[in-house]
N, C-alpha and C positions, 0 to 999 in steps of 0.2 A: 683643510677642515673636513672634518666627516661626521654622520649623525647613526647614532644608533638608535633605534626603535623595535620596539612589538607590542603587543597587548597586554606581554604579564610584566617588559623591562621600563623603567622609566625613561622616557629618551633623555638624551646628554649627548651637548655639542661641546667637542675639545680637539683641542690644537695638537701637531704634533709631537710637542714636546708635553704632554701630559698622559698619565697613566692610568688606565680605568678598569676598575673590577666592579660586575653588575652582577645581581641575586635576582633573584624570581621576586617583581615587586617593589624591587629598592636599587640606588645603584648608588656607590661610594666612586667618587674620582680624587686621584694625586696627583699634582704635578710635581716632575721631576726634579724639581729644583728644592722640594721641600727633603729630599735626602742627600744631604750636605757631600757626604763624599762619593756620591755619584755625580755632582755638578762639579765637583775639584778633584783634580788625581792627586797623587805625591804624600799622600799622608803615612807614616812610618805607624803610629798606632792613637787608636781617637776610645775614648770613655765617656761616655752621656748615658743620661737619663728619657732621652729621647733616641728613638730608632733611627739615624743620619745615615744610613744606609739599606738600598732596597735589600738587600738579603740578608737582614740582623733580624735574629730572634731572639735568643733571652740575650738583657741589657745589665742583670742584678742578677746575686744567690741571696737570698734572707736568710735572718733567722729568726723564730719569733720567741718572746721573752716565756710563754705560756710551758714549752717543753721541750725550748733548745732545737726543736727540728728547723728544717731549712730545707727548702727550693728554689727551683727557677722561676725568674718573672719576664715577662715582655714589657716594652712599655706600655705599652696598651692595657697592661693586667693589671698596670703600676696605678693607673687614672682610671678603670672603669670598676673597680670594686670590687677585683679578685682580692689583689692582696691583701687589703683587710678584711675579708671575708674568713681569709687563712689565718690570718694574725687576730682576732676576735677583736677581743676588748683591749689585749694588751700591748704592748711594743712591738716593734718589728725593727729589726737590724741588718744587716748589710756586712755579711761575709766575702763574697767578691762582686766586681765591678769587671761585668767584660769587655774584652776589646774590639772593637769593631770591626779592625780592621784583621786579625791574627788571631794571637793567643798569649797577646802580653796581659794577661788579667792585671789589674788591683784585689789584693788579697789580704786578707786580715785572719790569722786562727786567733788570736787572743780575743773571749770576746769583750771585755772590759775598754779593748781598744777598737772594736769596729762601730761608725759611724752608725745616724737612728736614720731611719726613713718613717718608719709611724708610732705616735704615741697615742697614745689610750684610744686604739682603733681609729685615728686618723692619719691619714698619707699629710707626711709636711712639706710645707710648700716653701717657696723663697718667686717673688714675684706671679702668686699663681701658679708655677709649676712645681714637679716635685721635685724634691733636693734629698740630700745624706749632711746630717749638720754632724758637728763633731762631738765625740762618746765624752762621759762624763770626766773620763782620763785624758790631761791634758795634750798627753803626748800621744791622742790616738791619730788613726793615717793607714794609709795602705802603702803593700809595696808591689811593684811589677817585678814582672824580668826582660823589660825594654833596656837595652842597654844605651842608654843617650849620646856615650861617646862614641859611638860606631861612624865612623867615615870624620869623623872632626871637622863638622861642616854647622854653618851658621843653620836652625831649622825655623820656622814658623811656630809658633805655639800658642793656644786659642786656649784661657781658663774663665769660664763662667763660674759666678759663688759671689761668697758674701764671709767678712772675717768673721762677722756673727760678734762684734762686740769682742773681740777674744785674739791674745797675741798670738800669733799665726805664721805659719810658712807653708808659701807655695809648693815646695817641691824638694827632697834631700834624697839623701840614700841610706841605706838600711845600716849601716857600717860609719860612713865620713863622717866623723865629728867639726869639716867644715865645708860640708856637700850639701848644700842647698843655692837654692834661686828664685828666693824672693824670701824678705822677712818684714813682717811688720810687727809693733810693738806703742803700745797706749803712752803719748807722753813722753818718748825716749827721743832724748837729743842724737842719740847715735847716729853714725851713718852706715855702710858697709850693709845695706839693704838687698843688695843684690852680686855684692863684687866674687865672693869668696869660691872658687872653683866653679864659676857660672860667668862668662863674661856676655853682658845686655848691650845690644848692638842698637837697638832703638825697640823704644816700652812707647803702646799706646793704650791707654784707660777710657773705655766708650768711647771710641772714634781720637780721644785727642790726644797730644803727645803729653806724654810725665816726664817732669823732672822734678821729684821728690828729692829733697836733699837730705832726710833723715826717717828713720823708723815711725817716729811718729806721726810725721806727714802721710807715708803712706798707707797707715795706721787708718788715720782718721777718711783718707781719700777711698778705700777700701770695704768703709764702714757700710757700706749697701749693696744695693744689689747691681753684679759691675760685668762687665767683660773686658780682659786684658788681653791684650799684646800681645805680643814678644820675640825679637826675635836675638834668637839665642844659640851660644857658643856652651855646652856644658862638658867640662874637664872633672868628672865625678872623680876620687879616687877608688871609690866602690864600684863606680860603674856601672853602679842599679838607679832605676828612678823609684822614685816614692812619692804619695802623694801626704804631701804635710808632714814628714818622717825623717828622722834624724839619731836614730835608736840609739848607739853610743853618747850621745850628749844633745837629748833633746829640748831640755831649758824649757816645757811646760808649748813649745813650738809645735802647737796638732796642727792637723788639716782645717783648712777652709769652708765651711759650708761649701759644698761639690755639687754640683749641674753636669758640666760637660766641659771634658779635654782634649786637643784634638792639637799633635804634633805631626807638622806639615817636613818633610825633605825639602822642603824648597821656601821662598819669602815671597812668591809672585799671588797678586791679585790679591794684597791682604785685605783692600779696603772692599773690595766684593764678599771676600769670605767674611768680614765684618758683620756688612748688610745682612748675609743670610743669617749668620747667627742671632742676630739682635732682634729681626724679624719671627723668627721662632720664638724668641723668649720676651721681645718688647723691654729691653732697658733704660733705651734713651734714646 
């Protein structure tokens, strides 16, 4: 334990697993554990709306509805009233979603299909934080260039969001017309929720195990604000990942109301990586 002090710094006592930046006057502390993939190695590529790594800068590109322009945002710019500053009175949109970990962005040029982050000069939230809900074209979504099938190994995968009322899929490829990993749908007897060129090796939904036997089970189980699971075997034929995208035969299947995705190389410590997510975002 160590203490820092002087006359112009505030003092602050913190342990060594905590991280401190001081101002003349003020002093802000982090601990380390509040940046998710420095407390966990093995992540192949993670997308949030929060900064889960000490050295992430912009987390989003905007655009805003006023005159098409678009920048970079922090998170920090996202919650302290940059970005509606930029975006005025009107919308703000969400051309890419970067990665945290590389350069697998989420990318959207259409803009009819890229998710809203503000409307009428307000940042939207989904449990108090901000979120990307889905455009008013059903079939909007992003796509990367993480290629999911690389090593054909079971991976971890962490999705925060909410179906937002709205039939939904997790995850496709910009090409497969039966390349997704997870679908839900209002009311549908169906099954086949998760089978199709995705094979779910064990689904937990806020800490518990699913076994959803149809569309609309997981429909209705989905209908809030959730953090899933998953670990997972994905055999794309496309071999692109997408977030809620199925472009050749997307059946109205957009993205998820989106918080943060974060696919792990490995399945260990899932219920710690749990903890810290849910602790960031408070779900349940």
């Amino acid at each position: 334990m160590i203490k820092l002090g002087t006359s112009d710094i505030s003092k602050v006592y913190f342990g060594a697993d905590e991280i401190t930046k001081a101002y003349l006057g003020s002093t802000e502390v982090y601990s380390s554990a509040s940046f998710f993939l420095d407390t966990y190695s093995g992540a192949l590529a993670a997308w949030s709306l929060q900064s889960i790594k000490a050295t992430t800068t912009n987390v989003i590109k905007a655009r805003r509805s006023s005159d098409d322009a678009e920048l970079d945002f922090t998170a920090a710019e996202i919650t302290d009233g940059t970005l509606t500053t930029w975006t005025g009175s009107g919308d703000g949109f969400v051309t890419t979603i970067y990665d945290q970990i590389g350069s697998n962005n989420y990318t959207q040029t259409t803009s009819g299909r890229q998710g809203q982050i503000v409307s009428s000069g307000s940042v939207i939230t989904l449990g108090g934080k901000p979120c990307i809900v889905r455009s008013s074209d059903n079939n909007g979504g992003y796509i990367s260039t993480y290629a999911p099938n690389d090593g054909a190994t079971v991976k971890g995968v962490f999705f925060v969001g909410d179906n937002n009322s709205k039939d939904s899929t997790i995850s496709g490829s910009v090409s497969g017309g039966n390349d997704y990993g997870g679908i839900v749908q209002s009311g549908s007897s169906g099954g086949t929720i998760d089978t199709f060129n995705a094979a779910i090796t064990k689904s937990e939904l806020n800490g518990l195990t699913t076994t959803y036997i149809n569309r609309g089970e997981a429909y209705t189980a989905t209908d809030l604000h959730f953090l899933l699971y998953r670990e997972i075997e994905f055999s794309f034929s496309n071999n692109a990942l997408g977030l809620g995208y199925r472009s050749s035969n997307p059946s109205n299947l957009g993205m998820f109301t989106f918080q943060e995705q974060v696919i792990f190389g490995n399945t260990s410590d899932a219920t710690a990586k749990q903890n810290n997510i849910n602790g960031r975002y408070t779900i349940y």
